[in-house]
C-alpha positions in Angstrom: 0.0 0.0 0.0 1.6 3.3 -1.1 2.1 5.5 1.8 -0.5 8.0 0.7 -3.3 5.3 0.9 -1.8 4.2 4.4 -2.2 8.2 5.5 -6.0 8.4 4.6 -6.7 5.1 5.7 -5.3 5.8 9.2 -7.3 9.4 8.8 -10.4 7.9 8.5 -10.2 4.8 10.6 -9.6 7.6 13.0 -12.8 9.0 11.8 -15.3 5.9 12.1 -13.8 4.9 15.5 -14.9 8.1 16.7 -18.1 7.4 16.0 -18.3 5.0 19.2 -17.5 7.8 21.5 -18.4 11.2 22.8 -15.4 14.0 23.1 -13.2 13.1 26.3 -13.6 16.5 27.6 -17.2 16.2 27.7 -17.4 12.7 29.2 -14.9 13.1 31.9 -13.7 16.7 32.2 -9.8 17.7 33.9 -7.7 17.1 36.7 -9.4 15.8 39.9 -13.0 16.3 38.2 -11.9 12.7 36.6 -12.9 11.0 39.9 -16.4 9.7 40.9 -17.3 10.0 36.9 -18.8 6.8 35.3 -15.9 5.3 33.5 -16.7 5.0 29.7 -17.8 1.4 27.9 -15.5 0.2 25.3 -15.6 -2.9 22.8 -12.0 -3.6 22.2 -9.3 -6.3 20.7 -7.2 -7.9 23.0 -3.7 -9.2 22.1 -5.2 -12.8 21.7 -7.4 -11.6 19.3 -10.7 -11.8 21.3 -12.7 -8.9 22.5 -13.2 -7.1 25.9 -15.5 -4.5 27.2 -15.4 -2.3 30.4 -18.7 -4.0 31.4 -17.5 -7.9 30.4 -14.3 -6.4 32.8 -16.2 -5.4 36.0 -19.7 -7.6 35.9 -19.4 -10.8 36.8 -22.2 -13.4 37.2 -22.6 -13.3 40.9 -20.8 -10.1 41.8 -18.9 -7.2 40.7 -15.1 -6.0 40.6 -12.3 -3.8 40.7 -10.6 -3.0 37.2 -7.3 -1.1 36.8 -6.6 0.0 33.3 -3.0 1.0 32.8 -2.8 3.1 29.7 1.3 2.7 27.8 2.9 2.4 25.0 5.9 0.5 24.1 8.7 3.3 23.4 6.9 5.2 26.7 10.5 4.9 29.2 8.1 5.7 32.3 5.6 3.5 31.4 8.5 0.9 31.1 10.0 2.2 34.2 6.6 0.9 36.1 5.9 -1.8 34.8 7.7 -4.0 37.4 5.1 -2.6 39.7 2.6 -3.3 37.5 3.0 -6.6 37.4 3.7 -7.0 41.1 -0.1 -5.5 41.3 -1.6 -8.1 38.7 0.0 -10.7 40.8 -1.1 -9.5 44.1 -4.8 -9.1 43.1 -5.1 -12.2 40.8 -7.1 -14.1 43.7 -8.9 -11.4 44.4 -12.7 -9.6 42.6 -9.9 -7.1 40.8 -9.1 -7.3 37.2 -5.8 -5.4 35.6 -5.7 -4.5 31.9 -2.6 -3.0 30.3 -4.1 -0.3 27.4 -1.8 0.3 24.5 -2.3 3.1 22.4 -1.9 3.8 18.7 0.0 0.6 17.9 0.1 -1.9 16.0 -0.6 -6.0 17.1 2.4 -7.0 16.3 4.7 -4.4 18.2 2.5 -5.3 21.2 3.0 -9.3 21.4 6.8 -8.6 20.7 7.3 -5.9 23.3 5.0 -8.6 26.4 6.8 -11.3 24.8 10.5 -9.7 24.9 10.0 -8.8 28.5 7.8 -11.5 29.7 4.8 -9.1 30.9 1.8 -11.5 31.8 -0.7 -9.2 31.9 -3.4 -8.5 29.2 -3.1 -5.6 26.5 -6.2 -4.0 25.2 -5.6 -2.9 21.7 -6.4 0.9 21.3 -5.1 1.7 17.9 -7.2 4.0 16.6 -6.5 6.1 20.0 -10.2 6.7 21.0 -10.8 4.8 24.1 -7.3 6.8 25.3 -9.3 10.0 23.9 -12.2 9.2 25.8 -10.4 9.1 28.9 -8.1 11.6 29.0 -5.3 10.5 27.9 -4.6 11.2 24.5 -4.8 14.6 23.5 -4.9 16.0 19.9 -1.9 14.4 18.8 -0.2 14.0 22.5 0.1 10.9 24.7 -0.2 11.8 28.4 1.3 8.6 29.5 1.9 6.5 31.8 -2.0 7.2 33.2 -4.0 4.4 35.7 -7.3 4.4 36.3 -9.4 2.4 38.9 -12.5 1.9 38.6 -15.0 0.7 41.2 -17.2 -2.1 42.1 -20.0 0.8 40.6 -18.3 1.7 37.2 -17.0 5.1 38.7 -13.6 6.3 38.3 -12.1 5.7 42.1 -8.2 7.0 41.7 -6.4 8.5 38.5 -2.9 8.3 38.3 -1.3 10.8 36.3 1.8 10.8 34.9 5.1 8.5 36.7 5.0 7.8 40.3 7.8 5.7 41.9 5.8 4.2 44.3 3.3 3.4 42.1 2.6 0.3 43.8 1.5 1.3 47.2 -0.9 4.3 45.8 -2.4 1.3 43.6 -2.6 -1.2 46.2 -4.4 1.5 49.0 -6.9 2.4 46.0 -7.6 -1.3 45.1 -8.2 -2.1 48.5 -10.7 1.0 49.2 -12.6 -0.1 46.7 -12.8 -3.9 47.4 -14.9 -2.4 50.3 -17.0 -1.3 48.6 -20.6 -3.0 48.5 -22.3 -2.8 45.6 -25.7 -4.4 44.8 -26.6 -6.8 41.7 -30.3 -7.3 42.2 -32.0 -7.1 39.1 -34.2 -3.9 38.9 -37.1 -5.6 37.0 -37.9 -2.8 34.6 -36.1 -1.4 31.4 -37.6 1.5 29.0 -35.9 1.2 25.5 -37.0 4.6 23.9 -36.6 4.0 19.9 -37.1 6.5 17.5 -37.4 6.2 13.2 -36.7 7.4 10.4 -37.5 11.6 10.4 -36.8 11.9 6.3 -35.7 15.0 6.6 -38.3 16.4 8.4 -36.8 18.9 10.4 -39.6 20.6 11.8 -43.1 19.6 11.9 -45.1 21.9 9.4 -48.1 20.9 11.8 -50.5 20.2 8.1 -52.1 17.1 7.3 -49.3 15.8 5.4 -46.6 16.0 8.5 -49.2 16.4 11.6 -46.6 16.1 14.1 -42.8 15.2 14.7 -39.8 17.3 14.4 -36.5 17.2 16.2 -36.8 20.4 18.4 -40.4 18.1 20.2 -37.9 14.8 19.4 -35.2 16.3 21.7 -37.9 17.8 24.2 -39.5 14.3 24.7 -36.2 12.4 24.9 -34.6 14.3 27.9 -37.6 15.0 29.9 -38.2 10.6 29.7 -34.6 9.7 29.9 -34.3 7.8 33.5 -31.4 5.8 35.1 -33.5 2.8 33.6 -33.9 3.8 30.0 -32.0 3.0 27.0 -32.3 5.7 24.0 -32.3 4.1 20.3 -32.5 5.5 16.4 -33.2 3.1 13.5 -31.6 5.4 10.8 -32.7 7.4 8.3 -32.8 10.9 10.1 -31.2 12.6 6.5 -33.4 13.5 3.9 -33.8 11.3 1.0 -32.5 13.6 -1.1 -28.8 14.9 -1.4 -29.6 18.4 0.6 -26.3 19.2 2.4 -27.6 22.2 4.2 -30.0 20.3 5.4 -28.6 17.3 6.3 -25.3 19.2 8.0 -28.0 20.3 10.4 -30.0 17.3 11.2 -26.5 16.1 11.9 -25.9 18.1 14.6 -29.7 18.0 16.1 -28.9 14.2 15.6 -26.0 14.5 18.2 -27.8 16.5 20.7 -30.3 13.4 21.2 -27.6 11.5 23.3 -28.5 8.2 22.0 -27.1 4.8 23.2 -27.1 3.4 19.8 -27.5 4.6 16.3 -27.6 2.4 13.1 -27.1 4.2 10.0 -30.1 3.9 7.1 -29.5 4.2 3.3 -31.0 7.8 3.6 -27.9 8.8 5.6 -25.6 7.8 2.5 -27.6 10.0 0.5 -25.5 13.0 0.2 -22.4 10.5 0.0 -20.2 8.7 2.0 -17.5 11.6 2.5 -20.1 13.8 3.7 -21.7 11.5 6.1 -18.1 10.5 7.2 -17.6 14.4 7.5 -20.6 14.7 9.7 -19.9 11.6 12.1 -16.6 13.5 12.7 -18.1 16.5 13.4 -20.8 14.9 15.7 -20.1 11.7 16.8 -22.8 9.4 17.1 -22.7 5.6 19.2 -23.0 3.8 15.3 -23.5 -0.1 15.6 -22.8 -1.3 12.3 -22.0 -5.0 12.1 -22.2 -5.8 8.0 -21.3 -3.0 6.4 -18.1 -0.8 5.6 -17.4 2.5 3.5 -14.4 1.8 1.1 -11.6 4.1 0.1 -10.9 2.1 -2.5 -10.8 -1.5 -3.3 -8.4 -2.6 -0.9 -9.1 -0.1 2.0 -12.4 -0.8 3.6 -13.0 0.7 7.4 -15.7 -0.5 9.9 -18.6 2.0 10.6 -18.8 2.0 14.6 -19.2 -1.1 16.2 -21.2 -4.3 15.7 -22.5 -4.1 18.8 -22.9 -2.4 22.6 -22.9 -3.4 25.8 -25.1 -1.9 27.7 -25.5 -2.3 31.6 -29.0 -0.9 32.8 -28.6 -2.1 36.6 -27.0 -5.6 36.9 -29.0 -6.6 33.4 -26.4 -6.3 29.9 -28.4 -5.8 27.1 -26.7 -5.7 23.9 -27.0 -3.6 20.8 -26.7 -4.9 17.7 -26.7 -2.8 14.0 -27.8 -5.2 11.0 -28.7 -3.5 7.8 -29.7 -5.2 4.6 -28.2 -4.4 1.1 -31.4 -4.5 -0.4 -31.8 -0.9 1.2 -29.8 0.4 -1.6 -31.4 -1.0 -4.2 -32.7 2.1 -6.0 -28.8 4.3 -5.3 -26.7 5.4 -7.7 -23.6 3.6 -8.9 -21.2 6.3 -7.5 -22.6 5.7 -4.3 -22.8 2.0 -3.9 -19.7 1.5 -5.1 -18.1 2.8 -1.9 -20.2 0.7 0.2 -19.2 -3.0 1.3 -21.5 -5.6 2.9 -19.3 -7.9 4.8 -22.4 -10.2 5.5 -26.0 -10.4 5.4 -28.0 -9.9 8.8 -28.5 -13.8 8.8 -24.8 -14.8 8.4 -23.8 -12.6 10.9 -26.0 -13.5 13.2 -25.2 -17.3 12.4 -21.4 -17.0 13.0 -22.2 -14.4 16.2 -25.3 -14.7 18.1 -23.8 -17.3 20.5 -21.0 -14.9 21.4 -23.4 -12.1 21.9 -25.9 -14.4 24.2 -22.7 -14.8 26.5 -21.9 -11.7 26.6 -25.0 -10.4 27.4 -28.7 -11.0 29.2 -30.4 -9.5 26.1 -30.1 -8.9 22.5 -31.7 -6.3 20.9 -31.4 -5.8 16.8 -31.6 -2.9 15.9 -32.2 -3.2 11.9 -32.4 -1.1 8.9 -34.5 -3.3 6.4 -38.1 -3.1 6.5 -41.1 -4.9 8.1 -41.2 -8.0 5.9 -37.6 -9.1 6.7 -37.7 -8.8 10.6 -40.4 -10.8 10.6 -38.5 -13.4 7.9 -35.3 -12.7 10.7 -37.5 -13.4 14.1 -38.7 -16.6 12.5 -35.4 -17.9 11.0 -33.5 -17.2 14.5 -36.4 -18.6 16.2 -35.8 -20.0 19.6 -31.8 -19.1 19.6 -32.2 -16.0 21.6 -32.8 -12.6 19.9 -35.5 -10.9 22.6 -36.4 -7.7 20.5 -35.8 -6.4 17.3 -36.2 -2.6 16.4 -36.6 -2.0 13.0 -36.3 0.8 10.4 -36.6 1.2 6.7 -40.0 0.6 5.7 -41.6 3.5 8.4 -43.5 1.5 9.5 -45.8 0.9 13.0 -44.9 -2.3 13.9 -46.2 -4.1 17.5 -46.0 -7.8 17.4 -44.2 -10.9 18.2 -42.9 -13.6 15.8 -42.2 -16.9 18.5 -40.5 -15.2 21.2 -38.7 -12.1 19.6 -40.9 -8.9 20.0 -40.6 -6.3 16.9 -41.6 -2.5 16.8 -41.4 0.5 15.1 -42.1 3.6 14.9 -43.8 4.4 12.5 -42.8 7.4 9.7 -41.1 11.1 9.5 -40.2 11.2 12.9 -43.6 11.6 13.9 -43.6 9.4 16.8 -41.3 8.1 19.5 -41.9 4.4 20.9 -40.9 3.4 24.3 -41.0 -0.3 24.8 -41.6 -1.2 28.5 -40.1 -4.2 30.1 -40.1 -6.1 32.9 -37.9 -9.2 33.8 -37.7 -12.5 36.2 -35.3 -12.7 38.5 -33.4 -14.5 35.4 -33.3 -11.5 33.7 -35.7 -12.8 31.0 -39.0 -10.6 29.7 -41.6 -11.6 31.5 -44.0 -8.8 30.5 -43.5 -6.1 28.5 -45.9 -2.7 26.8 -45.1 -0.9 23.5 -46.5 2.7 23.0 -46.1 5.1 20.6 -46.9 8.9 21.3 -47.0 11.3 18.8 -44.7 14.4 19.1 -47.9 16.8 19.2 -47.7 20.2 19.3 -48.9 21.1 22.4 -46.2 18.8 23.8 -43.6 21.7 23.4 -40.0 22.0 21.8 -36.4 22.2 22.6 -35.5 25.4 22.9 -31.9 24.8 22.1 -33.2 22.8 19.2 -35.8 25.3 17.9 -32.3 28.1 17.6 -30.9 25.7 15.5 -33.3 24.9 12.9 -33.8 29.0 12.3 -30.5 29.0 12.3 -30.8 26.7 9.6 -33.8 28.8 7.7 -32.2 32.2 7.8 -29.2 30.3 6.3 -31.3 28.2 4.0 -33.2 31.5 2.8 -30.0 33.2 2.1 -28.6 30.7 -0.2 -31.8 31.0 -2.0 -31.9 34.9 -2.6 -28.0 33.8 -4.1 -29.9 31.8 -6.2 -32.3 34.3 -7.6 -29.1 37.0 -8.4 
């Protein structure tokens, strides 16, 4: 690969991994504000090729732990200069509800395995090549590595001591921190009840015009709704296709950033959002990240180059219950694009080979899987009954803009319904094995007596006085 193509392939594999994750600033803040903040999820690579996550870290079945994450790199002469203690630490604890994890950043696999190997370091690396779980907390910088940095995090998932920086007696600080928060007693009775808020495709709608063709809807009610109903207990979803169909920049540049301001847990990505192209939809998940899951498709520089959207999946931990969050989108979707957009898109899989070579893994990793797909009514329905009985508990779907309430076997499917109009909120309540028991769908209409977002509602006339100017250009 010519050095060129390695420089924008590292640029935009920087680009789509930020997708996963809000700014670090925002997330965590500076200096001593780190501590007492909920540490941030990840889905990474490990040296032996598997993947960890924050939550597969700290939740076991019966009980919780301790995890220390020990951020490095291999040329990093402090970082080297600790790790002695380091490893005097992973051995002390190994008995013990604590779990150590070194955290390299920006390198490659094989530098890793030779620089453990060399030096005979037993501990697990985590993979951070891309940078953005280092970005996320803290550590990276722009282009600077703030390193060595430790974190502990407690029994509760809240940061508990941040080491900054080298520290000679690393290993008492770490040991009085561990041991604090081994004390700590922290509960893992199922809370019964989950709300999984989904929302649809808007088509462009940016603001309700209120007439009988778009009664109700709009992001500036979308974003009202969301934050006044968003509870410890809730998990906040989109099904794709926010963009208009059509390739309207302006328009779409906007709806990215009202996008962003709905905090979601998890996004998939419709065809609608390719629309405009995949540069500018890359440009726009740069600007304002969004949590993508994206399991079977990629956006290709060129033949050779091909870079993951996201994830293909989430972890989520609502009380001692991990529910995971899967994208799927069907190819089918894009059957009606032009040429100079599909050629940039790659399907790795269809949603029923992924799932056949990774629901198992997901089931183990989690209590519950929920799909969220971006294919239409007719083929969740053909996807619930093909993976009937093997454990997918809900799928959300998108595409067709539909309303959807019903079950095929034991997999629930909803929608929402179409141009944004409605939010759903799916209502569940579990055994003490963490399985549905009961659940409600409803879908309320974002009416207008409901209200807006007032921060939303200075956005989209920001976007008309800018949307009327480019049309008086127009006229001259």
């Amino acid at each position: 690969m010519s050095k060129k193509f390695k420089t924008a392939a590292f640029f935009l594999e920087t680009i789509f991994a930020a997708v996963i994750f809000v700014s670090a600033l925002t997330a965590l803040g500076n200096g001593s504000q780190y501590l007492n903040k909920e540490a941030p999820n990840f889905n990474l690579p490990l040296t032996d090729g598997t993947r960890t996550s924050l939550n597969s870290l700290r939740l076991g079945e019966k009980k919780t732990r301790v995890t220390v994450l020990v951020f490095f790199d291999t040329e990093c002469e402090p970082c080297i200069k600790e790790m002695p203690q380091i490893e005097k630490i992973y051995k002390k604890y190994s008995k013990e509800d604590v779990v150590l994890r070194l955290v390299s950043i920006g390198e490659d696999l094989e530098t890793v395995q030779k620089f453990l190997k060399d030096r005979k370091i037993p501990i697990p690396a985590i993979l951070d090549k891309s940078t953005i779980l280092a970005s996320q907390y803290g550590v990276v910088t722009g282009s600077i590595k703030n390193i060595p940095q430790i974190f502990v995090i407690g029994k509760d998932g809240l940061i508990k001591e941040h080491l900054k920086g080298y520290h000679k007696d690393v290993f008492s600080l770490l040991s009085a921190a561990i041991d604090k928060s081994l004390k700590q007693k922290v509960s893992l009775t199922p809370t019964g009840e989950i709300d999984i808020i989904y929302t649809g495709g808007a088509s462009g709608t940016i603001q309700s015009c209120d007439c009988p063709d778009s009664p109700f809807g709009g992001f500036d009610r979308r974003l009202k709704y969301l934050k006044e109903n968003r509870r410890k207990n809730t998990l906040i979803l989109n099904t794709g296709d926010a963009y208009s169909p059509y390739p309207k920049e302006l328009k779409n540049r906007y709806i990215a950033e009202l996008q962003s301001m709905m905090k979601y847990d998890a996004v998939i990505l419709g065809d609608q959002e390719m629309r405009t192209g995949t540069e500018f939809l890359s440009e726009q998940l740069t600007r304002f990240p969004l949590p993508v899951v994206m399991a079977n498709l990629q956006i290709c520089i060129d033949e050779k180059n091909c870079l993951i959207i996201g994830q293909p999946y989430l972890i989520k931990n609502i009380g001692n219950v991990k529910v995971a969050l899967v994208g799927l989108i069907s190819e089918d979707s894009f059957f009606l694009f032009p040429e100079k957009i599909t050629k940039n898109l790659k399907f790795t899989s269809t949603p029923e080979e992924y799932l056949n070579d990774n629901l198992d893994k997901i089931k183990e990793e989690s209590d519950l899987v929920v799909i969220l797909t971006h294919q239409g009514e007719t083929k969740d329905k053909e996807l619930a009954l093909k993976f009937k009985g093997r454990g997918i508990d809900i799928i959300i779907g998108g595409h067709s803009q539909s309303k959807v309430n019903t079950k095929v076997g034991d997999t629930i499917i909803v929608q929402p319904g179409d141009k944004g109009m409605y939010a759903g909120q799916l209502s569940l309540k579990l055994d003490k094995e963490k399985k549905i028991k009961s659940y409600k769908n409803t879908l309320t209409a974002l009416t207008e007596d409901m209200g807006a977002d007032s921060v939303a509602l200075a956005l989209i006339e920001k976007y008309r006085k800018e949307y009327r100017k480019k049309l008086k250009e127009r006229v001259k």
